[in-house]
C-alpha positions, -999 to +999 in steps of 0.1 A: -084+883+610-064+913+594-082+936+568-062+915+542-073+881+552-110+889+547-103+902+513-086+871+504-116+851+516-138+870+500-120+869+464-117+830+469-156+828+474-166+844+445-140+827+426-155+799+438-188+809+429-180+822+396-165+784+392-200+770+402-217+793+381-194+783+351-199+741+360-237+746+357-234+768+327-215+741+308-236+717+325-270+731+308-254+737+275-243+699+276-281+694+286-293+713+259-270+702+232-285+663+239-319+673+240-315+694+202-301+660+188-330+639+202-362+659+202-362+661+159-362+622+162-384+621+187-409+639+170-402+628+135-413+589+159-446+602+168-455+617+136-448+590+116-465+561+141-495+587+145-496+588+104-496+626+106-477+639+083-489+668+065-473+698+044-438+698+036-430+666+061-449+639+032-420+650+008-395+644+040-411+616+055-405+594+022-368+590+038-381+578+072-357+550+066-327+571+064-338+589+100-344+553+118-306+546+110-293+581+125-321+577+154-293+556+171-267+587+174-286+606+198-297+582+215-263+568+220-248+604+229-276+609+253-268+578+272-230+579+272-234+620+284-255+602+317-288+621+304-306+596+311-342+609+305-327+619+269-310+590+267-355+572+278-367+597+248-338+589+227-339+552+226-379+554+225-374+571+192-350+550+179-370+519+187-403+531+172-384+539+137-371+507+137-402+489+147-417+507+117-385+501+091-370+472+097-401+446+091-397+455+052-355+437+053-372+405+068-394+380+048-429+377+059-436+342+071-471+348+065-466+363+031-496+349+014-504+312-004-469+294-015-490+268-042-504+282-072-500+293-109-465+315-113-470+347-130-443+369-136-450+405-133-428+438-138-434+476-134-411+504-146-420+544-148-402+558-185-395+590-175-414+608-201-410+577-225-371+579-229-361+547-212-341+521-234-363+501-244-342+473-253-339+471-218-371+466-211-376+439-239-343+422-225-360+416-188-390+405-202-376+383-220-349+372-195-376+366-169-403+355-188-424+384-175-462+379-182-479+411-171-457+443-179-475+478-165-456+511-174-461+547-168-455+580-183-462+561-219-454+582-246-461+577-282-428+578-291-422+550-260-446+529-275-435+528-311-400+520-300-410+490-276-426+477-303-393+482-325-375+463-298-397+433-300-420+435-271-449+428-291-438+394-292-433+388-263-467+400-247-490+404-277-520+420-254-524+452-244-542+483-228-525+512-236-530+552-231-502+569-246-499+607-236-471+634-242-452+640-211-455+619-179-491+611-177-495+581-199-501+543-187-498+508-201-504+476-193-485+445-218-499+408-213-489+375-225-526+366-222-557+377-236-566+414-218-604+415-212-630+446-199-593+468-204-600+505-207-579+536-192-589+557-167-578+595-150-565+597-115-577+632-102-544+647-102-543+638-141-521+609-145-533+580-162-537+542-152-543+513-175-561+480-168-576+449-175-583+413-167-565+383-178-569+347-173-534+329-173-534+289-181-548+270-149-554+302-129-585+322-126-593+354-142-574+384-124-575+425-127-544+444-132-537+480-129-506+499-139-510+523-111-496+562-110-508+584-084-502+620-086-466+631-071-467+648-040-439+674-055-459+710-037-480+717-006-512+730-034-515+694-050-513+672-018-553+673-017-549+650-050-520+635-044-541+618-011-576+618-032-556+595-059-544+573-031-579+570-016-590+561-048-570+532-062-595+503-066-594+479-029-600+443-035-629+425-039-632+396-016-661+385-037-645+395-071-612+383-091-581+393-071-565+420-081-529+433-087-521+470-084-486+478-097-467+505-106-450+541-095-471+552-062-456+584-055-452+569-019-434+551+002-445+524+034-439+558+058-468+573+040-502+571+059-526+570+029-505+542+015-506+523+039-538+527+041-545+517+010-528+484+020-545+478+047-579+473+025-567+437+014-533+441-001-497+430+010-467+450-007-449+420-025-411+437-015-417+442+024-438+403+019-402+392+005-377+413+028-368+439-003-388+464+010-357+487+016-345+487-018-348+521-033-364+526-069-363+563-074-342+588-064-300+590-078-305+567-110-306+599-133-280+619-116-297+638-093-279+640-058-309+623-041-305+595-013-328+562-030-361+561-019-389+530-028-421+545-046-428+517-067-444+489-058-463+455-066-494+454-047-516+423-048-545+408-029-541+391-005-555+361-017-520+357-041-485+350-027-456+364-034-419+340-047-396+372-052-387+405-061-360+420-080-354+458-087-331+463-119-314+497-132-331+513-161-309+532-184-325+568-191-350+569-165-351+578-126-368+546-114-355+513-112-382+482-126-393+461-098-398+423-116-418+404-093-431+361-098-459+360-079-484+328-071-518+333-081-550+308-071-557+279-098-583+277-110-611+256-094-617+225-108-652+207-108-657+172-111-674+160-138-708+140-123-707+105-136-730+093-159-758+077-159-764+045-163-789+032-184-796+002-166-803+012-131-789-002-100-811-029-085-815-008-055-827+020-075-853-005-091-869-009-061-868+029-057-883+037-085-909+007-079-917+021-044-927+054-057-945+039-083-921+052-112 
């Protein structure tokens, strides 16, 4: 082999090698490419089935939803690429955000009793009291809404409800009117008994009372608003207010919590809360996907669902419907729900006066 041939050998091998080098270069930025688009939804799985979110991930975790859907692209990518422990991690992800998402688009079959009393209900936040009001008198009206419970009840809100007419329509009331957003109401076509208005910790407002509709028992209602979760310093309240909505009473009336939660299904504490004896009356009814706060007022916000109709789990659920609300940045949620009748007694039968002859000799036997 001539001087010149080894030369050529040896510049072939290390282009060779340089070749390898190059192959397993690509071959680990490939590698690494997959595993950056499936570890966020990887962890963003765990967190949210271990209910740990905490700092800035509550604010993010409220669009969980919108993270199940995109769970699928990495997943894909990692299995088409041949990555196929990525591809394990990816579809692991992908089937634990959908596990936890999906269940609210598909009607419970056990959503609670189907025979009872119908009660329409509705909920709508007024950013700072500026929604139409009309509006609001219109779906009352239009659904024959019983129990209306509002939030961030101004003064000014209040007057012009009962401009539009609402007083008419649901004559009772429990109402804390406040500047701002912190005020509460809660309208009733029935009689509102033991009503009052109490402070969350985190300072918003929540009105309630107890009603007894025709042929149904009484029944406590709450328009419920929780502190908003909007920096990492207020998230002790924004839990404590959570923690501290009132839980059912098996022993007691049922109970109907409604209203603007600050929190969505992905959020531990609410779900929490839920677990003490409530079912959410959109995931009960398959609308539990339907955002009510987010774009409605022009901010460039994907929908998310805050609000919600809570109610004991001793009352069903018929439907749910989620209408726009001109001048505000929540949608109402109007809600028929099936509440227990009341219990009926039997009247004993009277006595005769003229007893039985069996009961003669009764009476004769004991000497009466």
């Amino acid at each position: 082999m001539t001087p010149a041939t080894r030369a050529a050998g040896r510049d072939r091998r290390g282009r060779d090698r340089r070749g390898r080098d190059r192959g397993r270069g690509r071959r680990a930025a490939g590698a690494a490419a997959v595993w950056l688009l499936v570890l966020p939804g990887a962890a963003w799985a765990v967190v949210r089935a271990g209910g740990w979110e905490r700092g800035p991930l509550v604010q993010l975790f409220a669009f969980t939803p919108y993270v199940a859907a995109g769970a699928l692209i990495p997943a894909a990518v990692a299995t088409m690429s041949r990555r196929w422990l990525a591809a394990a991690v990816g579809v692991s992800a992908a089937a634990v955000l959908a596990s936890s998402v999906m269940p609210r688009a598909i009607p419970d079959r056990h959503g609670g009793p189907t025979d009872g009393v119908d009660l329409p209900v509705m909920t709508a936040n007024l950013l700072e009291g500026g929604a139409d009001p009309a509006t609001i008198v219109d779906l009352v009206r239009g659904h024959d809404v019983a129990v209306l419970a509002l939030q961030e009840f101004t003064p000014a809100a209040q007057s012009a409800l009962a401009v539009a007419g609402l007083g008419d329509l649901l004559p009772y009331s429990s109402l804390g009117a406040q500047e701002g957003t912190t005020g509460s109401a809660l309208y009733s076509r029935f009689p509102i008994t033991a009503a009052g208005v109490r402070r969350n910790s985190g300072g918003f407002h929540q009105a309630y009372g107890t009603i007894a509709p025709p042929g149904a028992g009484a029944l406590v209602v709450e328009s419920a608003h929780p502190l908003a979760p909007y920096a990492i310093g207020v998230l002790p309240d924004w839990r404590a207010d959570l923690a501290n909505q009132p839980r059912p009473d098996p022993d007691g009336p049922p109970r109907i919590l409604l209203g603007d939660f600050n929190a969505t299904l992905d959020h531990e504490p609410l779900r929490t809360l839920i677990a003490h004896g409530y079912r959410d009356a959109a995931d009960a009814t398959g609308a539990g996907l339907i955002g009510t706060w987010g774009p409605y007022d022009g901010d460039p916000i994907p929908a998310v669902t805050i609000d919600h109709v809570l109610v004991d789990r001793r009352i069903g659920v018929r439907d749910v419907r989620v209408y726009a609300l001109p001048r505000s940045d929540h949608r109402t949620i109007v809600s028929t729900l099936i509440v227990p009748r009341t219990t009926e007694v039997a009247n004993p039968a009277p006595i005769s006066p003229h007893p039985s002859p069996i009961l003669e000799l009764w009476l004769a036997a004991i000497g009466r």
